[in-house]
C-alpha positions as CSV (number, residue, x, y, z in Angstrom):
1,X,0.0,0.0,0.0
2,X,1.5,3.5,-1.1
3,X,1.4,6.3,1.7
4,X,-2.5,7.8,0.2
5,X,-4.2,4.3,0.8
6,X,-2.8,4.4,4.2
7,X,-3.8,8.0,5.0
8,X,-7.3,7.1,3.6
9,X,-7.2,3.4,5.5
10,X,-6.9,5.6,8.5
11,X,-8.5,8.8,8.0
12,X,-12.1,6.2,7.2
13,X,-11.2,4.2,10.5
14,X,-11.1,7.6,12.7
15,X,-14.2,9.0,11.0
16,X,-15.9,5.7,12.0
17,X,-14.7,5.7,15.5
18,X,-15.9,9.3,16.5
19,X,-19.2,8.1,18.4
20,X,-16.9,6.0,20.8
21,X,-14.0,8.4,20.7
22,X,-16.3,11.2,21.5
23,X,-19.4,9.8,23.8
24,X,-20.8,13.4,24.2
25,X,-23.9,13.4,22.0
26,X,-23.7,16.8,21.4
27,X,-20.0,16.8,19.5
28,X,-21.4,13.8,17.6
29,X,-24.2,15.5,16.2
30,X,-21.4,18.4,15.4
31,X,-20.1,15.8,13.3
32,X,-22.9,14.9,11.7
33,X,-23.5,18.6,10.5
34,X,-20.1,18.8,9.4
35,X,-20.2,15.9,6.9
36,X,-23.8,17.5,5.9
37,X,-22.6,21.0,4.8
38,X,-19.0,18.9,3.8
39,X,-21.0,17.5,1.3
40,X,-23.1,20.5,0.3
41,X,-19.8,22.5,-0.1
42,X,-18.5,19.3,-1.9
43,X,-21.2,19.6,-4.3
44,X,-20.9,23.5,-5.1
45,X,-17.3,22.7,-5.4
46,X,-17.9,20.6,-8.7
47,X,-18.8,24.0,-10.4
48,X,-16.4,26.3,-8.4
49,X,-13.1,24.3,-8.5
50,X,-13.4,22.5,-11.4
51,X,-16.3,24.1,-13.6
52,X,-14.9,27.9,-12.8
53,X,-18.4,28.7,-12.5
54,X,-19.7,30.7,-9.1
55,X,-22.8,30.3,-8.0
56,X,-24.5,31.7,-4.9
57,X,-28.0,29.7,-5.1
58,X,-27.2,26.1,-4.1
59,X,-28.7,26.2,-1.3
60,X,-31.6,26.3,-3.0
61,X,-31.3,22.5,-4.0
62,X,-31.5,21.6,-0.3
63,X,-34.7,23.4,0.5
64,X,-36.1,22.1,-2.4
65,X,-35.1,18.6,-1.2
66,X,-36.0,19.7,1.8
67,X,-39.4,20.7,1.5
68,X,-40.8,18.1,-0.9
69,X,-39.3,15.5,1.4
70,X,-41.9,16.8,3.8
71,X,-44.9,17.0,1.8
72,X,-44.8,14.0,0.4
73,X,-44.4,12.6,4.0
74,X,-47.2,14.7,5.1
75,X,-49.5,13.1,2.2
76,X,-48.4,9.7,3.3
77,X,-46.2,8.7,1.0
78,X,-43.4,5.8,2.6
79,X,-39.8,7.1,3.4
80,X,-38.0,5.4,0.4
81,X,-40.4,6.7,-2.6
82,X,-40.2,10.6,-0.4
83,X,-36.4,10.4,-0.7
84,X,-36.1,9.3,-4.2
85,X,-39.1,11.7,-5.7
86,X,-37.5,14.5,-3.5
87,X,-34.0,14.1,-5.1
88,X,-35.7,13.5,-8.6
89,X,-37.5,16.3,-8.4
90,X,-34.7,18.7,-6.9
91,X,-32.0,17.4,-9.7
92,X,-35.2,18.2,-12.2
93,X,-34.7,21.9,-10.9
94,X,-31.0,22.0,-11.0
95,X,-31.3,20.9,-15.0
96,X,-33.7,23.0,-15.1
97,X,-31.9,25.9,-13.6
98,X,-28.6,25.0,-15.2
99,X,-30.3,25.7,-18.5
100,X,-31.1,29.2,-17.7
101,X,-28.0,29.7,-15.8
102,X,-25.4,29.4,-18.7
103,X,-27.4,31.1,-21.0
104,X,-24.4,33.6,-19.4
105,X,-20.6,33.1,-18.1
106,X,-18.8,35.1,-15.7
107,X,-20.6,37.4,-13.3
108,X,-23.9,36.7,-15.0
109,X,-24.1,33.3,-14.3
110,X,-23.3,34.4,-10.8
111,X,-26.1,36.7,-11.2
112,X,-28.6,34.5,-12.4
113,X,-28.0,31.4,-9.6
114,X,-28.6,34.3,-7.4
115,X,-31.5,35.1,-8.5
116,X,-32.8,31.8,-8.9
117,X,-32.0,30.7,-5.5
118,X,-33.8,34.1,-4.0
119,X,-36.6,33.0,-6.0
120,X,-37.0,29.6,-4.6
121,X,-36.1,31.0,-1.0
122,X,-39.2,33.9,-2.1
123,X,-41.4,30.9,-2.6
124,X,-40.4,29.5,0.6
125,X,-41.4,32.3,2.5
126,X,-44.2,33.7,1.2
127,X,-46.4,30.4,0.4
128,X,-47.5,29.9,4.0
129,X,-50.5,27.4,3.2
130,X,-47.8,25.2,1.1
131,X,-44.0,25.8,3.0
132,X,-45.9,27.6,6.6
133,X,-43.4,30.4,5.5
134,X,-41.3,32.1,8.6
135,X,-42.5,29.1,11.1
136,X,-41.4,26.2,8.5
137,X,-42.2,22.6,8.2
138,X,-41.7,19.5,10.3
139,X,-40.9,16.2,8.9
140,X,-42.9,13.7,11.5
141,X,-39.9,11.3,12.4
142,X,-36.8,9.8,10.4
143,X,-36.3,6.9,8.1
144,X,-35.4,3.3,9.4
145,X,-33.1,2.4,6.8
146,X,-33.2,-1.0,6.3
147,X,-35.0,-1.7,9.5
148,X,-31.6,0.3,11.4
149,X,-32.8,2.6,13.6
150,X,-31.1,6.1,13.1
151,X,-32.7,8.1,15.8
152,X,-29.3,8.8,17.9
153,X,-26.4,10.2,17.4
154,X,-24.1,7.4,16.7
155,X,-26.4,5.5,14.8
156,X,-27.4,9.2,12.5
157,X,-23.4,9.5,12.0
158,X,-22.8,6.7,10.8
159,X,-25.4,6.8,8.2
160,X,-24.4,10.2,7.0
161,X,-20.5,9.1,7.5
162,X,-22.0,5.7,5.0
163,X,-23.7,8.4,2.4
164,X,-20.9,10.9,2.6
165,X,-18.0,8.2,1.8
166,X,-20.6,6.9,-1.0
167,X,-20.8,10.6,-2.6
168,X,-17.2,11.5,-2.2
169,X,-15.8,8.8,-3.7
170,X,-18.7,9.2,-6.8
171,X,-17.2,12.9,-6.3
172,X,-13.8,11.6,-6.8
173,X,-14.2,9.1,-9.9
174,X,-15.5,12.2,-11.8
175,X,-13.3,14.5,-11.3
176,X,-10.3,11.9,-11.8
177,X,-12.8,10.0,-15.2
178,X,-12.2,11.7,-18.8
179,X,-15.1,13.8,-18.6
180,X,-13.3,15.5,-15.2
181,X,-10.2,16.6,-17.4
182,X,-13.0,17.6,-20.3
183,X,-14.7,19.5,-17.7
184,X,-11.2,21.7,-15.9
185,X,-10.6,21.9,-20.0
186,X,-13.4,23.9,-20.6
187,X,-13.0,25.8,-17.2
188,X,-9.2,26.8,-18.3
189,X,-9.2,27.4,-22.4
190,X,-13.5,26.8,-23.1
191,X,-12.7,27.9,-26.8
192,X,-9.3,24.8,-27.5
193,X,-12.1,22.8,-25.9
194,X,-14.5,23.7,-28.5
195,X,-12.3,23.7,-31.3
196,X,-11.3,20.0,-30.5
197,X,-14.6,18.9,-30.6
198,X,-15.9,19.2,-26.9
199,X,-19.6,20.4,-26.1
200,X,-18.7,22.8,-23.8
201,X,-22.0,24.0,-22.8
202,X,-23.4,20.7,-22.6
203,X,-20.5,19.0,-20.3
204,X,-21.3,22.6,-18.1
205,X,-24.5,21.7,-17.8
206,X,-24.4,18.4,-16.9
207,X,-21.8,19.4,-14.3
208,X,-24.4,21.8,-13.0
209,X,-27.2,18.8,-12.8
210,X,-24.6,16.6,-10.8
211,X,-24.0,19.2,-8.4
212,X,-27.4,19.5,-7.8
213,X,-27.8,16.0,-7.5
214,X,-25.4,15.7,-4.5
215,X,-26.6,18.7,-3.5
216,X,-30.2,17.5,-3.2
217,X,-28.7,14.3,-1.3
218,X,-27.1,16.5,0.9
219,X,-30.9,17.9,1.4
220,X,-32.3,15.1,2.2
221,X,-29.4,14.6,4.9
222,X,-30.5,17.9,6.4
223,X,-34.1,17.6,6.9
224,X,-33.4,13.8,8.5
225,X,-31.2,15.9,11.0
226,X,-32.8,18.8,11.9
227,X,-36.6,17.7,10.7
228,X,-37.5,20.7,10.2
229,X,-37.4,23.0,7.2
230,X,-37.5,26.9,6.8
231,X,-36.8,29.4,4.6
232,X,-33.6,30.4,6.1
233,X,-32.1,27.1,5.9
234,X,-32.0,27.8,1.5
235,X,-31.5,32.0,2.2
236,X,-28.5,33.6,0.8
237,X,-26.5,33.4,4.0
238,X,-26.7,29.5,3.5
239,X,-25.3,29.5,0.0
240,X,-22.4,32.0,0.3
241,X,-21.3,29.8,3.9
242,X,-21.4,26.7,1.4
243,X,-19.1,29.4,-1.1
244,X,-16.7,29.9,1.9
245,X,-16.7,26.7,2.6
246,X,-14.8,25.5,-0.5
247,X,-13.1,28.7,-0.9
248,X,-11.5,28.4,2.1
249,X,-10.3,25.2,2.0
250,X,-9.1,24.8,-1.6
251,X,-11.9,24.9,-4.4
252,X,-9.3,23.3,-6.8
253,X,-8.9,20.3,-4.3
254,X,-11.2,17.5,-3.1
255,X,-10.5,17.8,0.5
256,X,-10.4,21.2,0.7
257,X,-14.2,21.9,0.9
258,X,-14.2,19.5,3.7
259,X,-11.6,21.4,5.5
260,X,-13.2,24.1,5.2
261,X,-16.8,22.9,6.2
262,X,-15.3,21.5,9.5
263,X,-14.0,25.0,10.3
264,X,-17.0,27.2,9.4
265,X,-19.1,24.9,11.2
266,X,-17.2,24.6,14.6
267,X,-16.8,28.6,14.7
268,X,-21.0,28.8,13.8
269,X,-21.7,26.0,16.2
270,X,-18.8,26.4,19.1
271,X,-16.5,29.3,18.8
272,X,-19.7,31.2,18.7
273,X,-20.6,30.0,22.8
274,X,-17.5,31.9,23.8
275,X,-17.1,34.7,21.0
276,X,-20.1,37.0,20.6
277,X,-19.0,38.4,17.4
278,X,-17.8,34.8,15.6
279,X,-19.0,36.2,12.4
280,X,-15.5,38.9,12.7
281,X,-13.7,36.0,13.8
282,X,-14.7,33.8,10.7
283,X,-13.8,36.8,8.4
284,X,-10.4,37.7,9.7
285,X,-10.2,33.4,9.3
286,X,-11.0,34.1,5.6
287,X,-8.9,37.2,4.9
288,X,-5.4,35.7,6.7
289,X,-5.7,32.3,4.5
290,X,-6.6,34.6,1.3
291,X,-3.6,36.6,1.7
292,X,-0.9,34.1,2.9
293,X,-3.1,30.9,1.0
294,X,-4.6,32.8,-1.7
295,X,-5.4,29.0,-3.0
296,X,-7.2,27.8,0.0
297,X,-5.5,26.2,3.4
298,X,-4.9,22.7,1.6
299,X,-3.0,23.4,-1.3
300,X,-1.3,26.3,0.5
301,X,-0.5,23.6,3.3
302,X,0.5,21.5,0.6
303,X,3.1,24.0,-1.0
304,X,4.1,24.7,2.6
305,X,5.0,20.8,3.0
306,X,6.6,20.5,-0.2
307,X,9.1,23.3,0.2
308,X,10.0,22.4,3.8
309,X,11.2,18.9,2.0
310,X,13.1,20.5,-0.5
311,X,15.3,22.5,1.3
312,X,15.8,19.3,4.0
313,X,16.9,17.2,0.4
314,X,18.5,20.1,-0.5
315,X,22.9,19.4,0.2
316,X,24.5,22.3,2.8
317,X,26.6,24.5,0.8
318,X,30.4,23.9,0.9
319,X,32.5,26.0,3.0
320,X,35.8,26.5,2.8
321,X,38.4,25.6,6.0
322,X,40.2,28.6,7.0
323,X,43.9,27.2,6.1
324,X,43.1,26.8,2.4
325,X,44.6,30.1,0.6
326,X,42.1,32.1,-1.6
327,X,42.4,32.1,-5.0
């Protein structure tokens, strides 16, 4: 085995052994929100890192989740045919949206996922008789997965930990499969791409519905956490954390949106119990890493690493004794 597969063998092993390293309930459930946004930010990352394109409306893929998930509970639909229809029907709207979306490049399409995801968060608050608006929706109780219960903490983690791993390493074929280089292709030189003979709108777009995909399943983690939906779970705030997230970490990198999920959530969720003004905290966090990591903590980590090993290879320069006469 070559150093990653033992750095994975062992990263999987601690991530399964948190419930019974850390028996407070409360830091388990922390867990479990950090592999729920990990994967949101994850998702997003697909078009920031390697798509180039910035959106600030994918949140709007986990409300949509989110709510139908409900709904369909509510109208007494059975757990299995709620999750797939709600994940259908939110991927449906992320094809959708992706169509109107790259109708521009650039700040429009930033522009336009903006709008979009304000539209879907306008519909979540001001439909009260459909979404309850402000005061939300409630999903009754959570899924018992093939008969497991998942109703505490360590039993929840470990079936997000078992959806995550699924999704990352989905994630990870793509990115490292044909239409991954196709796809950082048309991110770096869209019009070579074109002139070979590459779609480029069309691999864009299908980017855009796979990221809403995992977004949607990222959803559906959400509302089996919390069970309860509102609008400000899909508002603008939501999206622009999820943003961060990936920015922080490394947007050109895999692990770097879950680096960066795990810090934005313990600041939101802890730091914010001793610190009354976290949100400062969390943007002098942002603004040291952009200007001594302007890449993102993991590859500037990374670059770190690597020139701390070449100057260890590097030989000492010769000196000269102090009896040897100079030229």
């Amino acid at each position: 085995m070559n150093r990653k597969s033992i750095a994975v063998a062992i990263g999987a092993t601690a991530c399964a052994a948190v419930p019974w390293i850390i028996t407070n309930d409360y830091f388990v459930n922390l867990a479990s929100q950090i592999l729920i946004y990990a994967l949101l930010a994850l998702s997003l990352n697909l078009l920031l890192g390697y798509g180039g394109m910035v959106s600030l409306g994918h949140a709007a893929f986990l409300g949509l989740t989110g709510y139908s998930t409900i709904l369909l509970v509510l109208a007494g639909h059975d757990q299995l045919t709620t999750a797939i229809l709600s994940v259908v029907f939110s991927t449906a709207c992320g094809a959708l949206f992706g169509v109107l979306a790259l109708r521009a490049s650039g700040i429009g399409f930033l522009m336009i996922t903006l709008a979009l995801g304000q539209i879907v968060w306008g519909i979540a608050y001001r439909a009260n008789e459909l979404t309850g608006g402000d005061n939300g929706l409630t999903l009754p109780a959570r899924p018992v997965p093939f008969g497991i219960d998942i109703n505490s903490a360590s039993n929840f983690y470990h079936f997000t930990l078992i959806v995550f791993a699924i999704a990352l390493f989905c994630i990870w074929r793509m990115t490292r499969s044909p239409f991954g280089a196709a796809l950082c292709g048309t991110r770096d030189q869209p019009r070579r791409m074109s002139m070979l003979g590459h779609n480029v709108w069309m691999i864009q777009w299908l980017t855009f519905v796979i990221a809403s995909f995992w977004g949607s399943i990222s959803g559906l983690l959400y509302i089996y956490y919390n069970l309860f939906m509102s609008p400000h779970a899909i508002s603008l705030q939501q999206s622009a954390e999820a943003l961060l997230m990936a920015i922080l970490g490394g947007a050109t990198t895999l692990s770097g949106p879950i680096v960066g999920a795990v810090i934005i959530t313990i600041v939101k969720n802890v730091v914010s119990t001793y610190i009354e003004r976290w949100n400062i905290l969390l943007g002098l966090i942002f603004v040291i890493v952009i200007m001594f990591m302007p890449n993102g903590l993991v590859p500037g980590c990374r670059q770190l690493w690597q020139s701390i090993q070449s100057r260890r290879k590097a030989p000492a320069p010769e000196t000269k004794s102090a009896s040897e006469p100079a030229p």
